[in-house]
N, C-alpha and C positions, 0 to 999 in steps of 0.2 A: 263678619262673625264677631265683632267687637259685642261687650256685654251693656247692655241697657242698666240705665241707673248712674249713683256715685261709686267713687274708688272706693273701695273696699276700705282701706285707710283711711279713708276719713269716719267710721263711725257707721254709713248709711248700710244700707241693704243693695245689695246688687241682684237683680234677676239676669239668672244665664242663659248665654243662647243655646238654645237646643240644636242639634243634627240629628237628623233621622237617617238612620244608616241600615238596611236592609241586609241579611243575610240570608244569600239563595246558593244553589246546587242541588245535585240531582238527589233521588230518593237517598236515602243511608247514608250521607256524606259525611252527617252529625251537627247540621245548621243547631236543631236543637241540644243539642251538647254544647255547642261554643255561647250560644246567647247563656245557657245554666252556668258555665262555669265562669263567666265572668260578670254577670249582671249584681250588683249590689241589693240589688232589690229581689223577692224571690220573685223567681220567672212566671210570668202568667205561659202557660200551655196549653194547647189543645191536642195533644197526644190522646190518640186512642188505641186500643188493642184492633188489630187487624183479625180480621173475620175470614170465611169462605168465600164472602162476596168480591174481596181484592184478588182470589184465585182466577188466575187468568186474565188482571187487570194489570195487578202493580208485577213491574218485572223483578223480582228476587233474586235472579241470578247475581252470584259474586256477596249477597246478604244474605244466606239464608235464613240466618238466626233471629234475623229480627221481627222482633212481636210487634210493634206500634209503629205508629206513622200520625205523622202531622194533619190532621184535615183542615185549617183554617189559617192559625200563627203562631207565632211565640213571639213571645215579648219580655223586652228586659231594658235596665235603665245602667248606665257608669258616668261618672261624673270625672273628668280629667280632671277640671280646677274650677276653683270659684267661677269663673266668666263663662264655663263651655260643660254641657252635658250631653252624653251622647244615649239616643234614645233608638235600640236594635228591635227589629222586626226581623223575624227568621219568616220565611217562606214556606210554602208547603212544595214539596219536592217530585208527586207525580204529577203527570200528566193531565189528569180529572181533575185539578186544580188548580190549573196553570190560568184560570180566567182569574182569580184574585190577583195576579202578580199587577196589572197595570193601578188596580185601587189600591193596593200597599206600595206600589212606586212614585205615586201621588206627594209631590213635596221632599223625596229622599236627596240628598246631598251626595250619596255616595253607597257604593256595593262591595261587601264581600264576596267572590264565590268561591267554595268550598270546595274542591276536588281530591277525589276517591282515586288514585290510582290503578285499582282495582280495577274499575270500569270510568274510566276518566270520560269516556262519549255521553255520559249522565250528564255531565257540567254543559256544553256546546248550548242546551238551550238559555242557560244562564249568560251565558257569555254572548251569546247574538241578542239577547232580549236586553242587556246595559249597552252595548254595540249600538241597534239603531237606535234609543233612546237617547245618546252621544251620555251618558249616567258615567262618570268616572269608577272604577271599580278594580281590587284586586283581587288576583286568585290564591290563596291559599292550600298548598296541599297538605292535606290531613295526613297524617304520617302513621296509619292503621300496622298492625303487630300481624307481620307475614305480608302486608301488600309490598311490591316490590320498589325500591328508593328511584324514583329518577332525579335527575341534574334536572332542575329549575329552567333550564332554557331546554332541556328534550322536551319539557312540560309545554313551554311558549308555542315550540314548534308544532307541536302535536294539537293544541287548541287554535294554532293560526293567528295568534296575539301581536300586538302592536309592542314595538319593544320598548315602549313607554308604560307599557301595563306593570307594575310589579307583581313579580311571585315570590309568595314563600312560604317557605315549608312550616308547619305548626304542628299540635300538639292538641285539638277543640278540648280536649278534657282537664287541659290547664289552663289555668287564670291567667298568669304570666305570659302562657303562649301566646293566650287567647289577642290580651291587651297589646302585644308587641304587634299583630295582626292590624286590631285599628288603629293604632299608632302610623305603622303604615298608610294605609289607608287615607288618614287627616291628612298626613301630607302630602299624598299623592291627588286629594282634591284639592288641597291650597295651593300647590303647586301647577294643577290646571287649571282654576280658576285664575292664576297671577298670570298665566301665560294663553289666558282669552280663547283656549282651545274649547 
């Protein structure tokens, strides 16, 4: 992941390496929330308002509230440092749309998933889909007002996680959170990739 070009220091221009790092989980978890509140750039979205035609499709229970849903991606850029830019894809989170996850896993380095405490069995497809893919990836739990708090490793257990996966607990609607997320993340691909897993 070294960056192409001269040192910085000497005057020249450097092009950075990119990472394409996906961000999936199940419907409501707030993929699109986390790519918004940390992307530097404003987020390309494909957020629609949800119709009558999702009655009966998309499961609501545990959301009811929610008006819109992702049909295609979200998209957002952060820049760690001169050498390294990270370039997030949020996923679309039903089911009816689960055939774009392999063309947006196409070239990714690494995964966040996103889990809703609420209904944490949302997340399971995300996690078996990084799973057979061998896609290094951490779970984040979004830490929703009234969902109830678990310990980090009730979490592991309950998803059936390798206790090499990190978990942790976040915040998608802060920046700070958001970043300490793929911060993890980086390193838990650098740290797999150095140890050839």
């Amino acid at each position: 992941m070294a960056s192409k070009g001269s040192d910085p220091s000497s005057g020249e221009n450097v092009i950075p390496s990119a990472i394409k790092i996906l961000i999936a989980g199940g419907f409501g978890a707030g993929k699109t929330t986390m790519v918004g509140s940390v992307s530097e750039i404003a987020p390309l979205s494909t957020e629609e308002l949800m119709t009558e035609a999702s009655l009966g499709v998309d499961d609501l229970s545990g959301v009811e509230e929610k008006s819109t849903t992702t049909v295609a991606l979200d998209f957002g850029r952060i820049t760690i440092n001169d050498g390294l830019v990270l370039y997030l894809f949020g996923t679309p989170g039903q089911q009816r749309f689960w055939f774009m996850w392999d063309e947006l896993a196409l070239g990714s380095l690494g995964a966040v998933v996103l889990a809703d405490t609420r209904r944490l069995e949302t997340c399971f497809p995300s996690v078996d889909f990084f799973e057979r893919r061998a896609i290094p990836f951490v779970v984040a739990v979004n830490c929703f007002e009234g969902a109830h708090r678990y310990d980090p490793e009730e979490v592991r257990e309950a998803l059936s996680i390798s206790p090499h996966t990190p978990i942790v607990l976040c915040d998608a609607r802060s920046r700070e959170s958001s970043k300490e997320v793929l911060s993890t993340l980086v390193n838990h691909v650098a740290e797999t990739v150095a140890a050839g897993v």
